[in-house]
N, C-alpha and C positions, 0 to 999 in steps of 0.2 A: 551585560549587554547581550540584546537576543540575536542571533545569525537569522537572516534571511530563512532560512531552514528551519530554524523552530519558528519563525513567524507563518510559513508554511503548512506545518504541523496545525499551528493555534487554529487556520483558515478551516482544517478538517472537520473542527468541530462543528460550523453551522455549515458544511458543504461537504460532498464530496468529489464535487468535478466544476468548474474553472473555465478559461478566459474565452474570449473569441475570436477567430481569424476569419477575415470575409476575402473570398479570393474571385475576383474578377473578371473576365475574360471581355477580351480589349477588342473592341469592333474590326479591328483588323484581322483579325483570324479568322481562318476559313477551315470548313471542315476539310479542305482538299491535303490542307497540311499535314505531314507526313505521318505524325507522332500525336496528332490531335488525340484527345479524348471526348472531345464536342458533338453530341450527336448534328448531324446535317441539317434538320429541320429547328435546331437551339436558336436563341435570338440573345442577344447581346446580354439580357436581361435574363433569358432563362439560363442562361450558361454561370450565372454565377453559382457559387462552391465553398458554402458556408460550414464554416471547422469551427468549434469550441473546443478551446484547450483553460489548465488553467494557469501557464509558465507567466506571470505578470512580472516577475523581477527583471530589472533589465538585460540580465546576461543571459536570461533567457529567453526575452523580445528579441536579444539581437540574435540569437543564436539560431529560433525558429525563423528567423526572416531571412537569416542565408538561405537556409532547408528550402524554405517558399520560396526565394528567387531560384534555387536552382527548378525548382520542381514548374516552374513557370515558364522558364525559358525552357526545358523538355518540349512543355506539353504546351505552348501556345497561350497562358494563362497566366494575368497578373495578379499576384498576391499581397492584400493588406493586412498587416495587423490591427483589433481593435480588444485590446486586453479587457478580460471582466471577470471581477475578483468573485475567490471561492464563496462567498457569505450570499452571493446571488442566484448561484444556479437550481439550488432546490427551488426555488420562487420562480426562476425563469423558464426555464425547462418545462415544466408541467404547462405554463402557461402559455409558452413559444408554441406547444405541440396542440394545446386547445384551440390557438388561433391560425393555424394552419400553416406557419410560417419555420419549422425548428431547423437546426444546422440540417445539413447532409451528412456532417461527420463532426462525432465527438467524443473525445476524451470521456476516458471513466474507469468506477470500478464496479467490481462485482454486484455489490448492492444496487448501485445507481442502474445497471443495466437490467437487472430483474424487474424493477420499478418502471424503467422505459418497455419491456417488452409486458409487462401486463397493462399498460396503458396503446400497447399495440400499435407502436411507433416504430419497430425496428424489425429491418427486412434480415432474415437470418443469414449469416454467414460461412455458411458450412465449406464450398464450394474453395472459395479464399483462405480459411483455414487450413482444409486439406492441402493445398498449393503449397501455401507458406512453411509449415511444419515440415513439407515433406524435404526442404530444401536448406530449413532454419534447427528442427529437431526442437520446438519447443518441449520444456520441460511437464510434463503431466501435474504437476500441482501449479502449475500456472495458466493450463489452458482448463484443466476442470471446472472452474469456479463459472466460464462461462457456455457451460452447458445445461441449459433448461430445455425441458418439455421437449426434448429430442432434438434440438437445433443447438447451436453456436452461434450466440448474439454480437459477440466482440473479437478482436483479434487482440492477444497479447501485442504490449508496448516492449513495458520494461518491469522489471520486480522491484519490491521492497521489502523486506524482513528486519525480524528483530534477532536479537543474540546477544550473549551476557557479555557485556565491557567488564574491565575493572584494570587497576591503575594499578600496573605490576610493582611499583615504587613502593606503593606500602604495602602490598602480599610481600616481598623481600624484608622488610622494615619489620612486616608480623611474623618473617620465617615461616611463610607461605611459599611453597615450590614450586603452584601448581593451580590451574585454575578447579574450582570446585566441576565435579564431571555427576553427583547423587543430588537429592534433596538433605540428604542426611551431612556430608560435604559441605554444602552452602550453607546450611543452619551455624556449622561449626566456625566456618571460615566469617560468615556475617559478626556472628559475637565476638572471634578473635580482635576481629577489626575492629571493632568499634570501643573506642579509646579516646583521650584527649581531644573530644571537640568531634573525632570522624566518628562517622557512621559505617558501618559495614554494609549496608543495604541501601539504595535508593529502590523501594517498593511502593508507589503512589496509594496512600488509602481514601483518596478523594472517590467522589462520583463521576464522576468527567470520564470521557472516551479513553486517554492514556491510562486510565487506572482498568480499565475493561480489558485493553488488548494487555495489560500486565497477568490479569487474573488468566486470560484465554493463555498466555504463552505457559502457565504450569498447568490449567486442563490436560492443553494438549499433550503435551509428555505424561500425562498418566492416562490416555487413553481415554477421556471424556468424548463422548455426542452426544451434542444437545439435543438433536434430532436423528432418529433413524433414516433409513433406506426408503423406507414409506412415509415419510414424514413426519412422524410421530413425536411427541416431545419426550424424552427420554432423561432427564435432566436429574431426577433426584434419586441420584445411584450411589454405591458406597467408594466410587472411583472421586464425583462432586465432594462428599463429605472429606474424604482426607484429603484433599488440596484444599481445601480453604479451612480444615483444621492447620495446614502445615504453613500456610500463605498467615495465619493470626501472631504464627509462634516468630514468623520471619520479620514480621510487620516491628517488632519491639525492638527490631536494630537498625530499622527506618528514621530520619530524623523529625519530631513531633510537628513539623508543616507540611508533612508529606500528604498530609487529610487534604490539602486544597491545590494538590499539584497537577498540572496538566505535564508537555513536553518541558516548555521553556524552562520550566521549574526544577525537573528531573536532572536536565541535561547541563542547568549551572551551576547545578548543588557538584555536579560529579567535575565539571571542569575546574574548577575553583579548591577542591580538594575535601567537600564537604561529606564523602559518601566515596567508599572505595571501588564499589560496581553498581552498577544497574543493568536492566533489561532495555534493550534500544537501539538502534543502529548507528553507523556512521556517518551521520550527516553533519558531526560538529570536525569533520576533518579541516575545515578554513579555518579554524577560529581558536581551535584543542593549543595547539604551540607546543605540545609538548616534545623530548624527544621520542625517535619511533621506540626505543625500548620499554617504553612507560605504558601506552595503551596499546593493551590485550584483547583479544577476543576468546569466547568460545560457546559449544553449542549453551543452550538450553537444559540446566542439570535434570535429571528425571530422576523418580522415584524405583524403589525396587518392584521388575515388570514394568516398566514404561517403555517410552519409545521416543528416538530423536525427533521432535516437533517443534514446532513453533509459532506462531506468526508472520502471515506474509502473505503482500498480495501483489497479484497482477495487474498494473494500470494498462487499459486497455484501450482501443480504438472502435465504435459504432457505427454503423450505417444506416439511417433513419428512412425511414417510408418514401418521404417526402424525397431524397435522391433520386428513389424510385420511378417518384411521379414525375419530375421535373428532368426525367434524362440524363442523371448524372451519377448514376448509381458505377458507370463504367471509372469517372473520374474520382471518384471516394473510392474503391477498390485500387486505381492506380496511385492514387496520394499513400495509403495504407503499404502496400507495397514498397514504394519511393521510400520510406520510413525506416522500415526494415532490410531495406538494402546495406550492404555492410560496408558500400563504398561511402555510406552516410550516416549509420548507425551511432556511429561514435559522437558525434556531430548531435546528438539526442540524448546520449547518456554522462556527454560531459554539460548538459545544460547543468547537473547539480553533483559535481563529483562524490559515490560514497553513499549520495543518497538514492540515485537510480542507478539498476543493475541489470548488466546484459543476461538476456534469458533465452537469445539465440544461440547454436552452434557453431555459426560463419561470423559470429564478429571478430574483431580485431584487437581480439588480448592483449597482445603485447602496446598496442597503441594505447588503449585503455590506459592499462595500467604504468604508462609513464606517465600520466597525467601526476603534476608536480604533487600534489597531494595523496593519492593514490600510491603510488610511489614510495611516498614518506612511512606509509601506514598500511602494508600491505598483507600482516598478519590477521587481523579485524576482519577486511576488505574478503580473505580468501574465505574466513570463515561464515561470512555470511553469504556470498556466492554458493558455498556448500549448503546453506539453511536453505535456501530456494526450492531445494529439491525436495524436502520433506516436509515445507510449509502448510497451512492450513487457517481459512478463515473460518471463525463460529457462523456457524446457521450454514456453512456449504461441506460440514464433512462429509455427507456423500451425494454433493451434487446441492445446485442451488434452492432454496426453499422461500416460497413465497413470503415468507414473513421473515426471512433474515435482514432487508433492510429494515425491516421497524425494528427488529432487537437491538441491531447496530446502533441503531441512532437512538435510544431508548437507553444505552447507557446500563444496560436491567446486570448484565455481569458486576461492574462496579459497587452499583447499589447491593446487592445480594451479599457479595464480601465485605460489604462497608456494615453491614447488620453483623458479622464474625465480629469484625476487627474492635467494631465499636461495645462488645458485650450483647446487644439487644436482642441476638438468637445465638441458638449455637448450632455447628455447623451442620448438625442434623434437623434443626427447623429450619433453617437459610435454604438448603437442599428443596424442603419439600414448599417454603415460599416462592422460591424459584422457578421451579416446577408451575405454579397454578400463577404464575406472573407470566412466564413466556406462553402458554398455553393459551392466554388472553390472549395474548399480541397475536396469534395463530389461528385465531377466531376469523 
């Protein structure tokens, strides 16, 4: 059965940004009041303070509608929810913003927001960043991703990353001490494992998005970019050929459905006992039951000359043109704020324990982390707060690039090592198909 969380995950694939909040302001309010955000000349109608988010499960309806009532009764403003699922926004979005009408503020990620600023919907952020950071200490691989063409489009939320699980019950069982830290390590420790029915690896050799950010998390421990500093497609180097030579040999302690797996698939293979680790986070802590002895975390093994990376990115918050026009650009910088407040913070990262991560300074650790699940599982949890920090998405290693949303959603990583895994190249023509594939998309 799937947790709310891999049904999340599935949403990512035709989506990457999520629900809507319409927040209202109530004919009673006047600009005299004290804490307003309302410009003076606003009318009932233009004061409203349209958010898209994409939290539609109900623990996290109810939990954003605390957040909006308190942020309501602040600032003189009534907030509704109207949830709308992730499979919509690529369709709405573009279409909201053609017809003159998009939020004022909206959730997202890196890609989604390159795509809103080249469609030149979004008023830059710089001004609110510098603020926040200065007070918050965002982490530098979470506020990179949104820095194009000399501005800051989005303000970081919360993080998400990957790091290698594995079910320390049967490393003790294999007379494993230890979680593999090389590639050469994990090749050894995969074939030990895989025994009576288990697998040593869950490694997705599907097409699908979850088989991409698998391939992206051993790139980037050996130092891969897609693209240079200039832009440039840089993709069929001798760093590319030996990660997806070494990703083929790993592939063969993978179990033979792995060709059609997305999340859900990955994450029940591994809780059910079918697969001793994978690459992925913690967002099966509701559901896992295991004791805390049993699931492990640790980085990302790298090869010799690599570097601690990984996969990870920063769900962020927008502010659209349109705020601008409509006067409300004060109240989308104070909502963003209100957010990041640490008296509230917490209130935002236990929408989904595990699977969003504080990425501010001033939050409230120790509250966190008593959350009952958190708690339980606190090994994982530190190790991937530690990934945060040396994260990395494909198409923004230095800095965002026009065409990283099409590669993202293009799926083109997956596909490239599915030509390895499956025989039909080898990793030195995969390298150079890759190469004159992404180079398209960059056209």
């Amino acid at each position: 059965m799937f947790s709310k969380r891999m049904v999340y995950r599935w949403e990512i694939v035709s989506a990457l940004v999520i629900l809507s909040l319409t927040m209202v302001i109530p004919k009673s309010a006047t600009a005299q009041q004290a804490t307003s955000v309302i410009p003076k000349s606003a009318t009932a109608q233009q004061a409203t303070l349209t958010v898209w988010n994409q939290e539609t499960p109900p623990n996290r309806v109810a939990a954003l509608q605390s957040l909006l009532d308190a942020f309501s009764k602040q600032y003189h403003l009534t907030a509704a929810q109207t949830p709308v699922s992730w499979g919509d926004v690529y369709a709405k979005l573009p279409a909201a913003v053609a017809a003159g009408n998009p939020p004022d503020v909206g959730e997202t990620l890196p890609s989604l927001t390159v795509l809103m600023t080249k469609m030149q919907a979004l008023v830059p952020v710089d001004s609110l960043v510098q603020q926040l950071n200065a007070k918050y200490h965002f982490p530098p691989a979470m506020l990179a991703p949104y820095h194009y063409q000399g501005h800051y489009w989005s303000v970081p939320l919360f993080g998400l990353d990957q790091v290698l699980l594995y079910n320390n019950k049967l490393f003790q069982q294999a007379g494993i001490k230890s979680a593999p830290s090389t590639w050469s390590q994990l090749l050894s420790d995969a074939k030990r494992l895989t025994k009576n029915g288990v697998y040593g690896i869950g490694l997705p050799t599907s097409d699908q998005f979850y088989a991409s950010q698998n391939v992206w998390d051993f790139m980037a421990t050996n130092r891969v970019s897609i693209y240079d500093k200039r832009g440039k497609v840089t993709f069929n180097t001798p760093q590319v050929i030996q990660t997806l030579a070494f990703l083929k040999q790993l592939a063969h302690y993978s179990p033979p459905d792995s060709s059609n797996w997305q999340w859900p698939q990955a994450a029940l293979a591994f809780e059910t006992g079918k697969t001793a680790m994978f690459v992925y986070n913690t967002d099966m802590l509701d559901t896992i039951n295991w004791p805390s002895s049993q699931l492990k975390g640790a980085p990302v093994p790298m090869p010799p000359g690599g570097v601690r990376a990984a996969l990870g990115y920063p769900f962020g918050l927008y502010i659209t043109k349109h705020a601008q026009q409509t006067g409300m650009l004060g109240a989308s910088e104070k909502l963003i704020s209100f957010l990041l407040d640490p008296k509230r913070y917490n209130t935002v990262l236990d929408m989904q324990p595990g699977l969003f991560l504080p990425i501010i300074g001033a939050a409230n650790m120790s509250q966190w982390q008593s959350n009952k699940y958190i708690a339980k599982y606190p090994q994982p949890v530190q190790i991937e707060l530690a990934a945060l920090k040396t994260s990395v998405i494909y198409g923004f290693e230095h800095g965002a690039q026009p065409s990283a949303g099409a590669l993202e959603g293009s799926q083109l990583l997956a596909k490239i090592a599915q030509k390895v895994y499956f025989g039909q190249m080898s990793p030195a023509q995969a390298a150079v198909w890759g190469q004159a594939q992404i180079e398209a998309l960059a056209k």
